[in-house]
C-alpha positions, 0 to 999 in steps of 0.5 A: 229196378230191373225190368220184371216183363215175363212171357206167358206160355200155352198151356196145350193140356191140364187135364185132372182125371177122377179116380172113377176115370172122368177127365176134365180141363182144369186149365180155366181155374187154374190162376197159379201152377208152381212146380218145382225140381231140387236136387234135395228132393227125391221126387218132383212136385207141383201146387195149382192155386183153384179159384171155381165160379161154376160147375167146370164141366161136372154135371153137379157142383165145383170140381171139387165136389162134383168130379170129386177130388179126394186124393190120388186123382191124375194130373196131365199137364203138357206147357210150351214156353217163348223158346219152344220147351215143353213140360210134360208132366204126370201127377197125383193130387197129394192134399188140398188145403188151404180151402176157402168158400163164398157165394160166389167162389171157391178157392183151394189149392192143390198139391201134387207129386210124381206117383213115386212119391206114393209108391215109395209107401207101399213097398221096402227094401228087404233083401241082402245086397251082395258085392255090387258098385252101389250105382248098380244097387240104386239102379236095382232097386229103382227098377225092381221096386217102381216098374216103369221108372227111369233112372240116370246114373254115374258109375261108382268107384268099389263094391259095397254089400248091405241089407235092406232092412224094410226101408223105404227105397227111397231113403235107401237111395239117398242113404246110399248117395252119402258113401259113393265115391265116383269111378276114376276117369282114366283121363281128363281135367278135374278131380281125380275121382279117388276115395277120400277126394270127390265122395258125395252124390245126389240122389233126385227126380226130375221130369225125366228121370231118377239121378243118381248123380256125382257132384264132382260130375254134375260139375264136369257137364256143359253149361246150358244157359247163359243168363246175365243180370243187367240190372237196368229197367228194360235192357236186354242183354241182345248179344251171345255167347259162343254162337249160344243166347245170352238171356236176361235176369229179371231179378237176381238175390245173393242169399248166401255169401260166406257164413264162417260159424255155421260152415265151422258147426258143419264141419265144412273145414275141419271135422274130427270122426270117431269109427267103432269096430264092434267085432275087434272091440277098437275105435280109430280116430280119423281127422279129415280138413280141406287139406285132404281134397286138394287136387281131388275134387271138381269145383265151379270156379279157379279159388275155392271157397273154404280154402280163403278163410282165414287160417286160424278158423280152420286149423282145429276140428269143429264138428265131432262124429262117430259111427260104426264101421260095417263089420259082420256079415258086410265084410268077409271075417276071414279076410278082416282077420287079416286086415281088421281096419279095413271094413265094408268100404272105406268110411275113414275116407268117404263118410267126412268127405262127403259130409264135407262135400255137402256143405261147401257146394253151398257155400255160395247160394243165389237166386235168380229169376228170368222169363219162363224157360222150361228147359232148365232142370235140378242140377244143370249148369248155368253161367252167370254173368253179372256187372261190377258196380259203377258209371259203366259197370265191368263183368264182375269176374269172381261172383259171375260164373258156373252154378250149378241149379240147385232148385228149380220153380217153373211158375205159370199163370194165365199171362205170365212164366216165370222161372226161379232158380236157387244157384249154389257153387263152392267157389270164385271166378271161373274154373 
């Protein structure tokens, strides 16, 4: 087995103020503090495991009881690892669960979320959005309906027009993501960033920041890490990599390799969409296969995925569909008159692809888990290097590569970090 050794951090500050504005350190208590980032997610999280023995600074009873918690309280937490990264949070106590109650101490857990989480309650979008890139739509809706918020965006590619209808801003954000197609570079390796070829955001928190993130461009940035698994007890892989550290995985998983039935249910090889026109009273049917994006997207390593499958499971369509085409006051009649098929944007192109996009990012899924770094955010890149079986085990060059972290848990106890991370890719070896 491999070595499982872990760092712990300083915890500078884990500080739960009450609704009433009576601050007190946590910190003591605290026996596990999860907290998690997933580019799935549309707001950051976190779960505190509480073990109370005495009064923890409140003048009567546990901090439960006597500061009291009963939902919403703030939570300030500020965590410096081994390398020097700081995490610094705010959050709002979301539920406590899970509570159990002896003579001689309580346990309960907590469970936080960023304030977004709770203001995405409380407001909806409801206006009618006009010509616009849908970026700049996510980024007026972010900063007119949770002031303060920030948000990290790639440029979209046409403009899109739709009406709030009391959603959530939320939902809004993330419905949005699903039509976005990324603005065409004018130069430079990759994807060609066209409609019908690299459709498919992310619309997600981290500590930072909102993202409204292509995955054709997620996949463009720079590697962040290194990590290698050595799978042997005790060694650390003590070398670098272009001047940068190689870090050592503690523990490494493949959960997902090739899954040909559900990819097919998913429609990730070959899908089939029926678009209604309800103003012209027509349907087009559109077939959309791996065929279409080729030389149009971004993956993570030189053989994609989906195109290995044997032939004969993917000439067909295996996922059936339909939608309605955004006709009326999305598209201006006197111009439909004229070119009927074309509708608020070009859903024929971008709806299957994106949908297509989706599922084969997770193709590939593994975990790993390395001694706590908290620099490592949802949807950075990491190279992955891992050893072929044998006497003297040689780089596996088609599993080892690019990933991208699809999830992120930072978990810290008293004397131990540890940080886990769902890596998914599309593809094998290196791009």
């Amino acid at each position: 087995m491999a070595d499982t050794s872990s760092r712990a951090s300083t915890i500078k500050r884990m500080q739960l103020t009450s609704n009433q504005g009576v601050a007190v350190d946590i910190s003591p208590m605290v026996t596990d503090f999860s907290y998690y980032e997933s580019v799935l997610s549309n707001v950051i999280t976190a779960t505190a495991v509480c073990i109370e023995t005495g009064h923890g600074g409140v003048k009567e009873g546990t901090i439960l009881d006597g500061l009291p918690i009963r939902g919403g309280e703030r939570l300030d937490v500020e965590v410096q690892d081994f390398y020097g990264e700081t995490l610094k949070l705010e959050l709002y106590v979301n539920r406590i669960r899970n509570a159990s109650s002896t003579t001689q101490k309580n346990l309960y857990f907590l469970d936080f979320a960023s304030k977004y989480y709770f203001a995405n309650e409380q407001t909806r979008v409801v206006r009618a959005y006009k010509d616009a890139p849908i970026s700049t739509h996510v980024s007026t809706i972010i900063n007119n309906q949770f002031k303060g918020a920030k948000i990290n965006t790639d440029e979209t590619s046409f403009n899109y027009r739709f009406i709030g209808n009391d959603r959530k801003p939320l939902y809004v954000c993330t419905w949005l993501a699903s039509r976005s197609v990324p603005k065409a570079e004018s130069s430079g390796g990759g994807g060609s960033n066209t409609v019908g070829g690299a459709a498919g955001y992310f619309f997600y928190e981290t500590r930072d920041s909102f993202n409204f993130r292509s995955i054709d461009k997620l996949f463009k940035e720079d590697v962040k890490r290194t990590y290698k698994y050595t799978a042997t007890p005790n060694q650390e892989p003590n070398n670098t990599k272009g001047g940068q550290p190689v870090y050592k995985v503690l523990r490494y998983n493949i959960d997902s390799d090739v899954d040909v039935q559900s990819n097919m249910t998913l429609g990730t090889y070959n899908n089939r969409t029926i678009y209604f026109d309800p103003v012209g009273m027509r349907y087009r049917v559109v077939g959309y296969n791996i065929e279409n994006q080729k030389g149009k997207i971004t993956t993570a390593g030189d053989k994609e995925a989906s195109r290995l499958v044997n032939e004969q499971f993917i000439t067909s369509p295996t996922r059936l569909m339909s939608a309605v085409l955004d006709i009326g006051y999305n598209t201006e009649l006197d111009k439909w008159k004229d070119n009927p098929v074309k509708a608020n944007y070009d859903a024929p192109k971008t709806m299957a692809q994106s949908i297509m996009r989706y599922n084969q990012l997770f193709t590939i899924q593994s975990e790993v888990t390395v001694s706590g770094d908290l620099g490592i955010r949802a949807g950075d890149l990491i190279e992955l290097i891992l050893p072929e079986p044998g006497e003297k085990p040689e780089i596996n060059k088609k599993t080892g590569g690019k990933y991208m972290v699809a999830n992120v848990c930072h978990k810290i106890t008293p004397t131990d970090t540890f940080s886990q991370y769902s890596l998914v890719r599309d593809s094998y070896g290196k791009a």
